[in-house]
Backbone of each chain as ProteinMPNN parsed JSONL, in Angstrom:
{"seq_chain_A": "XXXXXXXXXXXXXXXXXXXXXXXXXXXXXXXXXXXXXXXXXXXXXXXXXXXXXXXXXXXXXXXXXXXXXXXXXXXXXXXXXXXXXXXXXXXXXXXXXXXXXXXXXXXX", "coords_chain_A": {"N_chain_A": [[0.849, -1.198, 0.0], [0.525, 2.433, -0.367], [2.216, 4.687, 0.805], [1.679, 7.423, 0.971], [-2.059, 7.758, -0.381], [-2.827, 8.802, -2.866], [-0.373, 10.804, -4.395], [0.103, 14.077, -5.961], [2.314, 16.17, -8.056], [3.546, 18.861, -8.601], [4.876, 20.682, -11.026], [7.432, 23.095, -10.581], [9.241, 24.272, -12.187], [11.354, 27.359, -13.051], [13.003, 28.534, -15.961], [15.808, 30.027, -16.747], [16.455, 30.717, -19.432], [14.782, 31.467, -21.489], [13.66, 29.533, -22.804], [10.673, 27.672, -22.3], [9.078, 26.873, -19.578], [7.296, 25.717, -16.691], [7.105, 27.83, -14.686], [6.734, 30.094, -15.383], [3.672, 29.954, -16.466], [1.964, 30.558, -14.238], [2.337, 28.306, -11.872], [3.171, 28.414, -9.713], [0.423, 29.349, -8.412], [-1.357, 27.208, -9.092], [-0.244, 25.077, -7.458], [-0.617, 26.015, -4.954], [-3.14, 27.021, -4.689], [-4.536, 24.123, -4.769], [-3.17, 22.672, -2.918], [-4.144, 23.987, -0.873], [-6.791, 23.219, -1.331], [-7.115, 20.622, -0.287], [-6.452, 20.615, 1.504], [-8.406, 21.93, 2.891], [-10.631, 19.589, 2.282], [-10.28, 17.817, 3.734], [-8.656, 16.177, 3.103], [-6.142, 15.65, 3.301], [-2.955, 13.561, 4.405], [-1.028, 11.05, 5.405], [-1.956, 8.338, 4.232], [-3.798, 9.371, 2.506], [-4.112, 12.362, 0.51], [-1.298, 13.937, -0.51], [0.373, 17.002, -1.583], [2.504, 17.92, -3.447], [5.586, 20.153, -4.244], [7.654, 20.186, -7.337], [10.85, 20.129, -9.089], [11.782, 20.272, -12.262], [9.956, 18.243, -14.49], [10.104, 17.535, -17.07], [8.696, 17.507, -19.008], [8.217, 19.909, -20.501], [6.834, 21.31, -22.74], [4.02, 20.905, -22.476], [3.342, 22.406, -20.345], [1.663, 24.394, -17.578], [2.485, 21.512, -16.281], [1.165, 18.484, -13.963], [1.56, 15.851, -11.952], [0.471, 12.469, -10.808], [0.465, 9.933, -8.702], [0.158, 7.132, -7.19], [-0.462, 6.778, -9.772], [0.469, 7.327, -11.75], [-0.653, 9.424, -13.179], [-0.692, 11.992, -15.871], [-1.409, 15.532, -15.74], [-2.135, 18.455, -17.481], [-3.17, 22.125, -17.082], [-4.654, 24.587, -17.105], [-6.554, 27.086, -15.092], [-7.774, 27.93, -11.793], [-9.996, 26.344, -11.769], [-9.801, 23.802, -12.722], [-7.979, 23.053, -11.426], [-9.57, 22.432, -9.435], [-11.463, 20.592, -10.017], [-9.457, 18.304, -10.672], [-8.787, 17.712, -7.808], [-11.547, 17.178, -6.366], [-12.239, 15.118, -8.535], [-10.071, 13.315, -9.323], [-8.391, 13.379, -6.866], [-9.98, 12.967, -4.766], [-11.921, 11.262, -5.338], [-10.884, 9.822, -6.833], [-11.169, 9.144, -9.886], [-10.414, 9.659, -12.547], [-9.551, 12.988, -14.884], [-10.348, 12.789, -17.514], [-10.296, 15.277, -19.578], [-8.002, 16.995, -18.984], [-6.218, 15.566, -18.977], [-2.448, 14.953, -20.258], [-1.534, 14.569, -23.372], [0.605, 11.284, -24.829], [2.538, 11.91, -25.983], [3.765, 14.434, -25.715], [6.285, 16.419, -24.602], [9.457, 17.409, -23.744]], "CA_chain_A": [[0.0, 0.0, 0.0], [1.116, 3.274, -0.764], [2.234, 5.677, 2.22], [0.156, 8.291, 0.432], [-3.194, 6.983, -1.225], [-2.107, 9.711, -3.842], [0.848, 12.001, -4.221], [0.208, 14.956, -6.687], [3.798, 16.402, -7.788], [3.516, 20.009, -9.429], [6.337, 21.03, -11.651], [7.59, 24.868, -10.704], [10.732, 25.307, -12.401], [11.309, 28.221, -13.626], [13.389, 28.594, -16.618], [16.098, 31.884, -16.915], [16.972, 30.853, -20.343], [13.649, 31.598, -22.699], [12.917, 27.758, -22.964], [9.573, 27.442, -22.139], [8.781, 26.307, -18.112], [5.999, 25.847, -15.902], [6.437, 28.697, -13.801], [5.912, 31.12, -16.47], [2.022, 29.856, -16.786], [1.454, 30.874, -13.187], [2.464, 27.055, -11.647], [3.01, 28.135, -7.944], [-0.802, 29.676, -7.85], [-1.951, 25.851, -9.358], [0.011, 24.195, -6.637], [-0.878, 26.775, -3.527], [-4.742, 26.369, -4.62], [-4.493, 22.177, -4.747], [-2.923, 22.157, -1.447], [-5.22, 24.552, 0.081], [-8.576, 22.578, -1.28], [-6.652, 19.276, -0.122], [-6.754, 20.917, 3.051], [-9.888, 22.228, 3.409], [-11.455, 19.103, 2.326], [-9.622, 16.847, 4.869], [-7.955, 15.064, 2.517], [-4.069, 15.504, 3.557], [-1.996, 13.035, 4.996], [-0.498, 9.572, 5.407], [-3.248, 7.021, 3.649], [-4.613, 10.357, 2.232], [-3.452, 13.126, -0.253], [0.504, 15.022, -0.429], [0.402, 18.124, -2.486], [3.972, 18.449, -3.321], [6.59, 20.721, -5.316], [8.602, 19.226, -7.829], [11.814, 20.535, -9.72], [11.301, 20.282, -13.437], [8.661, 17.35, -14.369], [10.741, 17.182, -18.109], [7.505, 18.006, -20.186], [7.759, 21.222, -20.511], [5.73, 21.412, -23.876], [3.09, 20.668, -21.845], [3.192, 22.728, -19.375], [2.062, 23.64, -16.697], [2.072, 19.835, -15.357], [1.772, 18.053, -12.869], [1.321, 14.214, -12.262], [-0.508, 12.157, -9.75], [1.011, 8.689, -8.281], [1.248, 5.955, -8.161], [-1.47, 5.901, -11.016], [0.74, 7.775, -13.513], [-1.7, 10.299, -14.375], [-0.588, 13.571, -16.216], [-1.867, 16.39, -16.336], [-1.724, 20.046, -17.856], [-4.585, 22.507, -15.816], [-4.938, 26.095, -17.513], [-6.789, 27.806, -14.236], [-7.953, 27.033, -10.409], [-11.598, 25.608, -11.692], [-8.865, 22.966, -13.176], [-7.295, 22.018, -10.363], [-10.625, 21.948, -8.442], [-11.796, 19.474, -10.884], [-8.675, 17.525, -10.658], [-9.026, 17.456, -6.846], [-12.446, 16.867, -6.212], [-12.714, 14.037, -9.012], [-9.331, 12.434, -9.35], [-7.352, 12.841, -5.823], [-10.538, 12.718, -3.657], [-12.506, 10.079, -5.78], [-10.233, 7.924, -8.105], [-11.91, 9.571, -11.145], [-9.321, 11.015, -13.545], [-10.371, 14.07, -15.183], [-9.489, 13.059, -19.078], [-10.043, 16.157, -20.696], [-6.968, 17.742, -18.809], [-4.61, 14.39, -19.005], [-1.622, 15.448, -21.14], [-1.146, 13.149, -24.287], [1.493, 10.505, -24.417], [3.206, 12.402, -26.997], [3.911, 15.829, -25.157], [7.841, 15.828, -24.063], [10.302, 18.683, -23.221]], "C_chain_A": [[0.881, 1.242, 0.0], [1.045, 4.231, 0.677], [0.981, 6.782, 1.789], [-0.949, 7.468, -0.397], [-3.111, 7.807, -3.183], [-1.522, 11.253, -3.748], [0.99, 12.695, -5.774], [1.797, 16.241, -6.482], [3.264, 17.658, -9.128], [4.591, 20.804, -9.678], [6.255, 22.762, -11.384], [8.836, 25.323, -11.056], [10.622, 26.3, -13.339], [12.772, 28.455, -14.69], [14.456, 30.06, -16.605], [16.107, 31.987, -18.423], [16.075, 31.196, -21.556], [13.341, 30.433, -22.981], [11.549, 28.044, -22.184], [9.411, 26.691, -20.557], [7.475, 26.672, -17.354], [5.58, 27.089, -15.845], [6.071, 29.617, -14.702], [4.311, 30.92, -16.763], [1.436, 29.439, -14.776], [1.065, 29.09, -11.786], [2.192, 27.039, -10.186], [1.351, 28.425, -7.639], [-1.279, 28.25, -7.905], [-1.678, 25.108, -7.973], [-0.984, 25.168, -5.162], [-2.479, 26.447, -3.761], [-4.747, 25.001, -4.579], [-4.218, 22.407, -3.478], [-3.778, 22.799, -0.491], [-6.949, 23.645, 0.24], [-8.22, 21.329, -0.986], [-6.742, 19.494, 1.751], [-7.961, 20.817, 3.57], [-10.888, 21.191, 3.016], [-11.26, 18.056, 3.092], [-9.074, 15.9, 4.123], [-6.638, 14.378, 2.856], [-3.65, 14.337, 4.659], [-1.787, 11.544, 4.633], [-2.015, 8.868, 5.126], [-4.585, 8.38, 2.929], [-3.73, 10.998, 0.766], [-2.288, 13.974, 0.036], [0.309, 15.619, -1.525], [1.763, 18.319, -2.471], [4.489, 19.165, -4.554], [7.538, 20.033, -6.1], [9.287, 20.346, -8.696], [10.694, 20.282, -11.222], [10.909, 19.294, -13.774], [9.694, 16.726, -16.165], [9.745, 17.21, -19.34], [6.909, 19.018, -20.373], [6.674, 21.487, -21.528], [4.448, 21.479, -23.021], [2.275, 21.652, -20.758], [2.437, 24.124, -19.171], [1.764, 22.415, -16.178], [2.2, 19.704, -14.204], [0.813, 16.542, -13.031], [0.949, 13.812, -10.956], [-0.227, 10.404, -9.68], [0.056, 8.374, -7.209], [0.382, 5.854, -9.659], [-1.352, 6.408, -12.0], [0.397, 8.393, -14.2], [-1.199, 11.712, -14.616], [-1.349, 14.394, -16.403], [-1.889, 17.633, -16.705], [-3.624, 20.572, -17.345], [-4.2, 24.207, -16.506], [-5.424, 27.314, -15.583], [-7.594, 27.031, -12.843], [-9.342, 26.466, -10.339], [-10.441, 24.178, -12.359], [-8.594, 21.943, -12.113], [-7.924, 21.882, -9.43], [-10.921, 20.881, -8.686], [-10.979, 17.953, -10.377], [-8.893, 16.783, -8.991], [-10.399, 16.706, -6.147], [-13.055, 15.209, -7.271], [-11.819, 12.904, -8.712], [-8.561, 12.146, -7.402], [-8.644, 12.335, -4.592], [-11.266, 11.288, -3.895], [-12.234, 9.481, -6.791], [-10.839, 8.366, -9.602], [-11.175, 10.387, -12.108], [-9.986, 11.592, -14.429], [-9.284, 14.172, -16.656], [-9.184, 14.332, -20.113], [-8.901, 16.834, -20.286], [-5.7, 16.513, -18.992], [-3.712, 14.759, -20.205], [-1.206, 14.153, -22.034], [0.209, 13.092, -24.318], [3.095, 11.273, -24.776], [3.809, 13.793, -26.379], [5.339, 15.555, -24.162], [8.264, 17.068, -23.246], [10.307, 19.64, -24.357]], "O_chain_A": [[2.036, 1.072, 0.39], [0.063, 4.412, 1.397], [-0.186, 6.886, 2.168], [-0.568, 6.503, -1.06], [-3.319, 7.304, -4.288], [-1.938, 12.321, -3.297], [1.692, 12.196, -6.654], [2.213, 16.855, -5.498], [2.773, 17.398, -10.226], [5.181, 21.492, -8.845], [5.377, 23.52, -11.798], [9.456, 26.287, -10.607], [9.908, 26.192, -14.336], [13.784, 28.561, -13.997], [13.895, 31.145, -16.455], [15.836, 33.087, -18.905], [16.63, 31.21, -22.655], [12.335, 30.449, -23.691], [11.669, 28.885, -21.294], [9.853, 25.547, -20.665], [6.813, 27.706, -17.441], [4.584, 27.62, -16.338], [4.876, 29.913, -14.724], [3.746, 31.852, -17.335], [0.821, 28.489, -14.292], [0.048, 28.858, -11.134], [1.485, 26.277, -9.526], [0.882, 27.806, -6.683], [-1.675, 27.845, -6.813], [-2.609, 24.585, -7.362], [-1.968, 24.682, -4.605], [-3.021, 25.631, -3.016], [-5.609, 24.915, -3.704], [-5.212, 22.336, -2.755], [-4.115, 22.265, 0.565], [-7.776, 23.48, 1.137], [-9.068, 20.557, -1.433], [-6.987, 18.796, 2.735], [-8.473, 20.023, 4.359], [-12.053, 21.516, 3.243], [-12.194, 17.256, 3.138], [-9.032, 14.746, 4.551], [-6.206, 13.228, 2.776], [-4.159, 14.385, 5.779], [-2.333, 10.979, 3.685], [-2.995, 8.977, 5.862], [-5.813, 8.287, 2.902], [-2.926, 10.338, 0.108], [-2.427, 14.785, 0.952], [0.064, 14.949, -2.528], [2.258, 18.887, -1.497], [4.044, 18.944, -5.681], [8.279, 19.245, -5.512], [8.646, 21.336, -9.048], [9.471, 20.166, -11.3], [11.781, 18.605, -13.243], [9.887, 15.518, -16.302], [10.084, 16.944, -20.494], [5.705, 19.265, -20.44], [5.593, 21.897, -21.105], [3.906, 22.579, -23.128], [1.084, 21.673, -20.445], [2.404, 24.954, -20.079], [0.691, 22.29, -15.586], [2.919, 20.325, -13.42], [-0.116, 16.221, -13.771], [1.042, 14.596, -10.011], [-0.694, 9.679, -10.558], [-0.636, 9.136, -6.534], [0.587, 4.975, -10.496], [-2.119, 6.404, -12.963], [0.636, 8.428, -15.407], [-1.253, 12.552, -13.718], [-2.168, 14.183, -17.297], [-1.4, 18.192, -15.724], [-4.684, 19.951, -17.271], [-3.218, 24.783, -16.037], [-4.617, 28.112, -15.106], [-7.937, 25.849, -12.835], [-9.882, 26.143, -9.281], [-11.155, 23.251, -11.977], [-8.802, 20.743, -11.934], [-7.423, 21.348, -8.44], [-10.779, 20.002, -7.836], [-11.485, 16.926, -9.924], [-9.115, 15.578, -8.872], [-10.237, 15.712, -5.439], [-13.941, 14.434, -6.91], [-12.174, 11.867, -8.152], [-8.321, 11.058, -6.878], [-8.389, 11.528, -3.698], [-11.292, 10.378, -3.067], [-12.939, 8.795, -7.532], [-10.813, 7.451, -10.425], [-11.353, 11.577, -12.368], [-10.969, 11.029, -14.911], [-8.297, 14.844, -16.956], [-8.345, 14.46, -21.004], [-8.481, 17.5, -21.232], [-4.493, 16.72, -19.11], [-4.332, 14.878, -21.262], [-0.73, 13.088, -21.64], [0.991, 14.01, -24.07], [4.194, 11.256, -24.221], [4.713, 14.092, -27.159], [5.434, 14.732, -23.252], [7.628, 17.607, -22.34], [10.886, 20.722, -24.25]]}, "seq_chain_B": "XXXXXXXXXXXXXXXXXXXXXXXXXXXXXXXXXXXXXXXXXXXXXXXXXXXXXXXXXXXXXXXXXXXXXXXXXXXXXXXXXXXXXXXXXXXXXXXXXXXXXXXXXXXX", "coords_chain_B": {"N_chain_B": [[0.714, 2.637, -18.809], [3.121, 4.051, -17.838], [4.521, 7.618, -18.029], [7.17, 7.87, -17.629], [9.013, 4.698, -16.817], [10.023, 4.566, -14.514], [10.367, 6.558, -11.957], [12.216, 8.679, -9.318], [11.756, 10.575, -6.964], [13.418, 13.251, -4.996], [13.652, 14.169, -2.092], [14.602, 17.689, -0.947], [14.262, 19.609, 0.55], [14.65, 22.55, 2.832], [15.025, 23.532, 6.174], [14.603, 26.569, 7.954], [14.025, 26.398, 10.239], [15.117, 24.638, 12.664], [14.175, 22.497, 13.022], [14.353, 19.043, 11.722], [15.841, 18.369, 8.359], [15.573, 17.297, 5.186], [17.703, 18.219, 3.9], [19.818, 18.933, 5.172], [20.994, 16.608, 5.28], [22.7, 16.765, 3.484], [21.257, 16.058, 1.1], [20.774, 17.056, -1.634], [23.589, 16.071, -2.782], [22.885, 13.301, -2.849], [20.917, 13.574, -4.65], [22.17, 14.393, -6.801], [24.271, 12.649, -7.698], [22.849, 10.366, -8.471], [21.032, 11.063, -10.348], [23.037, 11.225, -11.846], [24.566, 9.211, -12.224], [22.392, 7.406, -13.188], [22.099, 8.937, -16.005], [24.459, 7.699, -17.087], [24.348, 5.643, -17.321], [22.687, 4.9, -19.188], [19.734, 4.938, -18.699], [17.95, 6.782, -18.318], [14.959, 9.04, -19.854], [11.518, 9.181, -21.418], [9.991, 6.366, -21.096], [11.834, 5.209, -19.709], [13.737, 5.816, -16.829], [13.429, 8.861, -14.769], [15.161, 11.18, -12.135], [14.217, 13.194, -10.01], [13.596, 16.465, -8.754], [12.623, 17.38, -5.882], [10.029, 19.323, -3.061], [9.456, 19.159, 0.112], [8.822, 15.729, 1.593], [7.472, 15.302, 3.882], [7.726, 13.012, 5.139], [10.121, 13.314, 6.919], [11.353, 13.022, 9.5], [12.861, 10.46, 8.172], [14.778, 11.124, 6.92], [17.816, 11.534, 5.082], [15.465, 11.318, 2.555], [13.687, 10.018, -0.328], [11.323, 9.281, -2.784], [10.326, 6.03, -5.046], [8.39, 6.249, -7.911], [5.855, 4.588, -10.131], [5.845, 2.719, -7.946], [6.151, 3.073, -5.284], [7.728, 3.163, -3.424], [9.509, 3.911, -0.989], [12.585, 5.511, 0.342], [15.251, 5.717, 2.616], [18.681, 7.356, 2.578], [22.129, 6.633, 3.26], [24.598, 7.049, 2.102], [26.853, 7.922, -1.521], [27.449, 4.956, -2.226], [24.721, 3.67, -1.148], [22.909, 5.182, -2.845], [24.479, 4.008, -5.313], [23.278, 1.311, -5.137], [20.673, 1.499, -5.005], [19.74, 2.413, -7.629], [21.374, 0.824, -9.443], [20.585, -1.448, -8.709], [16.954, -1.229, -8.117], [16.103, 0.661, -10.039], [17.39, 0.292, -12.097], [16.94, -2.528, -12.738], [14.38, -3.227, -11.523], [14.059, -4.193, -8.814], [13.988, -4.366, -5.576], [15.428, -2.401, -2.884], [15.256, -3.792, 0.192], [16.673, -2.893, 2.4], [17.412, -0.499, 2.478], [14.654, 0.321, 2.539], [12.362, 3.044, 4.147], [10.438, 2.041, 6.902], [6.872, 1.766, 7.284], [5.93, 3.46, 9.206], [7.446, 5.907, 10.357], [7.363, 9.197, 9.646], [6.448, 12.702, 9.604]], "CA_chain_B": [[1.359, 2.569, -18.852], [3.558, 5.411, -17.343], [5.479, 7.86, -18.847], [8.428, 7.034, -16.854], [9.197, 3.463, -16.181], [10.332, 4.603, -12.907], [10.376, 8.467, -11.459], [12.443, 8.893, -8.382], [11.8, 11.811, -6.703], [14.379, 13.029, -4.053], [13.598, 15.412, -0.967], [15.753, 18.96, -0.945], [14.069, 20.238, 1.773], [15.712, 23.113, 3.489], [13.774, 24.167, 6.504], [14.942, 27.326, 9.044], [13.409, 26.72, 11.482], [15.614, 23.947, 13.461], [13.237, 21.18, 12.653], [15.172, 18.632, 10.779], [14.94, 18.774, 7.274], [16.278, 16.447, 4.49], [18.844, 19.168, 3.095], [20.636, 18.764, 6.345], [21.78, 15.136, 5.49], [23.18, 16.185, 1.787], [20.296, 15.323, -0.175], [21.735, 17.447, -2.942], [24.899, 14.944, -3.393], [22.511, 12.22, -3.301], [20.534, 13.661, -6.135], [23.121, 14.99, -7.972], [24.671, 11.682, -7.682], [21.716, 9.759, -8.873], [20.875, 11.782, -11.948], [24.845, 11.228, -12.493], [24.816, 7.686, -12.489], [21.404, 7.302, -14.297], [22.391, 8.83, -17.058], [25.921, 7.222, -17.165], [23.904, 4.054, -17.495], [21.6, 5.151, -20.494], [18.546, 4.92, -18.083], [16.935, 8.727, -18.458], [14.325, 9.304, -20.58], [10.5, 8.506, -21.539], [10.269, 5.208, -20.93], [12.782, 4.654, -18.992], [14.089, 6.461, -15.471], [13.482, 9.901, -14.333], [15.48, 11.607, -11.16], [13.811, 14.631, -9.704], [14.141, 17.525, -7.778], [10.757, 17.381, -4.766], [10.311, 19.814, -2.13], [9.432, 18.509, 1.528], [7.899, 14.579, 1.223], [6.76, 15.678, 4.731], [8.751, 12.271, 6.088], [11.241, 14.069, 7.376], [11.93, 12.197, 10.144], [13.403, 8.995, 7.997], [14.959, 11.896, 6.191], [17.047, 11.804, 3.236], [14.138, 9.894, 1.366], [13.24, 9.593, -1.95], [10.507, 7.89, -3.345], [10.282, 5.652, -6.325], [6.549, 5.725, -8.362], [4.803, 4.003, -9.963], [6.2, 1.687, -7.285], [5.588, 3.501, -4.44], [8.366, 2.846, -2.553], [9.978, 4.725, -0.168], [13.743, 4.843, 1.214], [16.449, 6.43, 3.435], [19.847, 6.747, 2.199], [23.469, 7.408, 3.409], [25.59, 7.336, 0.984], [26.688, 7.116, -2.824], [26.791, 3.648, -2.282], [23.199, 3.209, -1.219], [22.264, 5.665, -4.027], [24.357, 3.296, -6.287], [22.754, 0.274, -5.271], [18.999, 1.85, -5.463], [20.331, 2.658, -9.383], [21.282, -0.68, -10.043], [19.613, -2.615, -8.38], [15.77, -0.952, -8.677], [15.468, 1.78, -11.218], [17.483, -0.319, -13.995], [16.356, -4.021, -12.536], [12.802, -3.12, -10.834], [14.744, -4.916, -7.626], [13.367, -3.288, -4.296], [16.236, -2.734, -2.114], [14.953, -4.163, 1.398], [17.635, -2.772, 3.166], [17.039, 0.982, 2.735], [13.391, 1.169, 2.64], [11.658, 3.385, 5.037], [9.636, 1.716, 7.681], [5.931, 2.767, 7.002], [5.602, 4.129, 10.73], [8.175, 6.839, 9.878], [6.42, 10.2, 9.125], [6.823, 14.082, 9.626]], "C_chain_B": [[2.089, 4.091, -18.502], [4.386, 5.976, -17.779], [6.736, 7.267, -18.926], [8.363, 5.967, -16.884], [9.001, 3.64, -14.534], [10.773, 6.381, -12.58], [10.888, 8.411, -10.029], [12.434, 10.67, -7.524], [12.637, 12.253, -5.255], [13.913, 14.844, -3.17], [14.777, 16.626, -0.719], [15.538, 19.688, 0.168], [14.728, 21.025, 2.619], [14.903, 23.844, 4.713], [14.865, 25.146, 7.907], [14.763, 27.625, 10.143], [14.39, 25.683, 13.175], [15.137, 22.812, 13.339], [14.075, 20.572, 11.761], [14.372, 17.971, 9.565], [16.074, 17.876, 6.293], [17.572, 17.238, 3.577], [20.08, 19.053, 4.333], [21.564, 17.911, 6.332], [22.194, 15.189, 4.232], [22.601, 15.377, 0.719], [20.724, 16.282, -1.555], [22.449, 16.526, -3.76], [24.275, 13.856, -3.246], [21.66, 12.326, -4.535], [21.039, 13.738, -6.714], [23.783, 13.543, -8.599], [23.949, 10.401, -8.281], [21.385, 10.115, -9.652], [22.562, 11.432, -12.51], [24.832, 9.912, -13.322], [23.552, 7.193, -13.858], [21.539, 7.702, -15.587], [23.739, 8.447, -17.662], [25.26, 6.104, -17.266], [22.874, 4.285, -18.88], [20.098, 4.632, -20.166], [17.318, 6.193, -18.426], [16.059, 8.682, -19.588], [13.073, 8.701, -20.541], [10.429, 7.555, -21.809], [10.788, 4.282, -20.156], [12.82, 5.471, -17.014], [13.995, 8.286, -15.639], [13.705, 10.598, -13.212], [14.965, 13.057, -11.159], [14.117, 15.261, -8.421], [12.536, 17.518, -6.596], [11.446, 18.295, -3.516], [9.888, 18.383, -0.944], [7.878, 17.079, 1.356], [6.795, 14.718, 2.39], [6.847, 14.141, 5.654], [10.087, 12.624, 6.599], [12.133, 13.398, 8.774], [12.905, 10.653, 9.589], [14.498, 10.301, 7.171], [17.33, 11.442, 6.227], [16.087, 10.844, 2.997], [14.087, 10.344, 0.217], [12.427, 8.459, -1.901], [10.447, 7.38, -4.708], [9.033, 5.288, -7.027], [7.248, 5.039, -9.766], [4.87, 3.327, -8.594], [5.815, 1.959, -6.173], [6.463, 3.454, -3.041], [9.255, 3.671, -1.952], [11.558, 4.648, 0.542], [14.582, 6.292, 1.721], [17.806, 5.977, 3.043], [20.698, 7.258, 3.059], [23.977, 7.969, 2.741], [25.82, 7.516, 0.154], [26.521, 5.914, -2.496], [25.356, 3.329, -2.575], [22.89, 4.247, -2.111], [22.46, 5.028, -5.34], [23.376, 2.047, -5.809], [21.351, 0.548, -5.441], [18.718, 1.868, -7.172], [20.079, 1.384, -10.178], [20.046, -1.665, -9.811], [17.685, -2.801, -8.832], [15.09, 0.05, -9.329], [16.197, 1.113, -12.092], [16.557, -1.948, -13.816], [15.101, -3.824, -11.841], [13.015, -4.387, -9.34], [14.46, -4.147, -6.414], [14.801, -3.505, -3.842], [16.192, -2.595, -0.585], [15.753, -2.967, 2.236], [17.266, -1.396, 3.491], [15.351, 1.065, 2.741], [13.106, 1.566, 3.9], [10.749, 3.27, 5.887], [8.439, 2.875, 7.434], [5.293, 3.748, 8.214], [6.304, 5.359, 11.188], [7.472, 8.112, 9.153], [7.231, 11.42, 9.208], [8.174, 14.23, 11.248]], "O_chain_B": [[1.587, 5.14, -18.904], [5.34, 5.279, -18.125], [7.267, 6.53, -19.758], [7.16, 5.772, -17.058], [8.248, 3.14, -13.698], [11.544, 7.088, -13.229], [9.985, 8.058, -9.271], [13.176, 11.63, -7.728], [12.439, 11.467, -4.329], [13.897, 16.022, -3.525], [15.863, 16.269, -0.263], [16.419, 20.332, 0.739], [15.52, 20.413, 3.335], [14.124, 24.734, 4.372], [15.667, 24.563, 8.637], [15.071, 28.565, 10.876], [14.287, 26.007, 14.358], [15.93, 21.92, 13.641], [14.634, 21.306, 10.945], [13.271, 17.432, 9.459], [17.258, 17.792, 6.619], [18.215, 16.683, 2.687], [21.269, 19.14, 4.023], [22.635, 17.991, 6.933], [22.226, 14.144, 3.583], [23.007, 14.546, -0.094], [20.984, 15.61, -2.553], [22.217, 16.192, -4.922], [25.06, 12.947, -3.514], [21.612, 11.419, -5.366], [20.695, 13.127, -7.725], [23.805, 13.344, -9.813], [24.651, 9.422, -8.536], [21.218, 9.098, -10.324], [22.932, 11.494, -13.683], [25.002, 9.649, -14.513], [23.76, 6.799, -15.006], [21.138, 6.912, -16.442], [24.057, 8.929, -18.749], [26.141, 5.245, -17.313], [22.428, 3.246, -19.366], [19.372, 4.076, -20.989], [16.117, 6.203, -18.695], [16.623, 8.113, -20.522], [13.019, 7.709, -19.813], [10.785, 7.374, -22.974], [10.497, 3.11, -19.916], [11.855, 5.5, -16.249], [14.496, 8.857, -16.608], [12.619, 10.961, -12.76], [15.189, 13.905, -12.023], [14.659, 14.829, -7.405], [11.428, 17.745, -7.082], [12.59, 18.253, -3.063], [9.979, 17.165, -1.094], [6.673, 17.223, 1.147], [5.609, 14.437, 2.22], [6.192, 14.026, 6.689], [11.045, 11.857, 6.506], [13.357, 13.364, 8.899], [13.497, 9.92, 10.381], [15.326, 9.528, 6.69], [17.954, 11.159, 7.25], [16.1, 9.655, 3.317], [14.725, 11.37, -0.017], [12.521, 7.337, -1.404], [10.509, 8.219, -5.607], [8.557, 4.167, -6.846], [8.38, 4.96, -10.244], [3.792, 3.373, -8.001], [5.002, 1.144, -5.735], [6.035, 3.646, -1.903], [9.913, 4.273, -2.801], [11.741, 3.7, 1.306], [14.523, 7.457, 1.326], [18.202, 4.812, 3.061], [20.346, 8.243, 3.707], [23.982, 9.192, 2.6], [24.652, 7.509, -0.233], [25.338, 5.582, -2.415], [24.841, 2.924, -3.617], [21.706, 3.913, -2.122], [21.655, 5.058, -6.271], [22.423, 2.048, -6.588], [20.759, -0.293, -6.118], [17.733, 1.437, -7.771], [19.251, 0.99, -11.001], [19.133, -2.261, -10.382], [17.134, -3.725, -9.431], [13.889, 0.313, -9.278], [15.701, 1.242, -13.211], [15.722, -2.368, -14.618], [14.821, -4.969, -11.485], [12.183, -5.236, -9.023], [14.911, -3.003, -6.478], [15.427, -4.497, -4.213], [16.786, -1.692, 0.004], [15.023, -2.083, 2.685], [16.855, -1.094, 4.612], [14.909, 2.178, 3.028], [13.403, 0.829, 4.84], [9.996, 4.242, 5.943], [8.558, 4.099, 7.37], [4.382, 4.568, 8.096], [5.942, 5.905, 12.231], [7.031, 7.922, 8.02], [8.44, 11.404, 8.977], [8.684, 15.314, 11.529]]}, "name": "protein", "num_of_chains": 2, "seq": "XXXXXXXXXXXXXXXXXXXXXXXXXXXXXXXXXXXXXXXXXXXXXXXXXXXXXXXXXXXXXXXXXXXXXXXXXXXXXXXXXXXXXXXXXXXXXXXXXXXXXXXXXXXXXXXXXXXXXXXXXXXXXXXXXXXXXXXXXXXXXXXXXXXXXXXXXXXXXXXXXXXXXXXXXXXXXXXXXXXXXXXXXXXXXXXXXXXXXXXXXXXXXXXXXXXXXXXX"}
């Protein structure tokens, strides 16, 4: 069994060089709202949900991403009705939210 | 099927407060060291292995950790060594390595 039931990992690196990176499409607000409605719905902890920061995720194209273990699920999230969605379907009830899953094909 | 094969994500954690924090125990030189080796083995890439950068896993007490998804597995290292043998052994061979994992009673 998994210490967390699921561990959402939201990419915030920020790029200096003009390459294309998360944080430029406003990544830390995505993560700070997820962990707040992970809060406020009692989701957080051990046999529960971890909202965590992650270095660069390696799909930038994509971005901003973030992915959701152990069950492998990507996804790219435009604004915070997004990552309500994501929360409320996939981390609280197992329900991945296909129209945001980032296809297979989407790299660095 | 997951992008990654295998995604290790490694705790950097730097915390000011006195609370001990996985940056304390040279989790740096175990990432750095682990992205080294990984791609010195022709592991890296979609498909294959991915070493990342994660803020605070919020086990801090087993602390350094890193976890390995899909897999879900959790460990405490020392050394290079035990960062090579996690390498070898279960991000190229899908080989748990008993020895370092993190007792699941181990938390914040």
């Amino acid at each position: 069994m998994s210490y967390f039931q699921r561990h959402i990992f939201f990419c915030l690196n920020q790029r200096e060089n003009g390459e294309a990176s998360c944080a430029q499409h406003d990544a830390q607000a995505g993560f700070e709202h997820c962990k707040s409605r992970v809060k406020q719905l009692g989701l957080a902890g051990k046999d529960g949900v971890r909202v965590n920061k992650a270095g660069c995720l390696d799909r930038c194209a994509g971005g901003p991403v973030a992915v959701v273990y152990p069950d492998a699920v990507w996804y790219t999230y435009v604004d915070q009705s997004d990552i309500d969605e994501i929360v409320e379907s996939h981390l609280k009830n197992g329900q991945v939210v296909e129209r945001l899953v980032l296809p297979d094909n989407v790299g660095r």
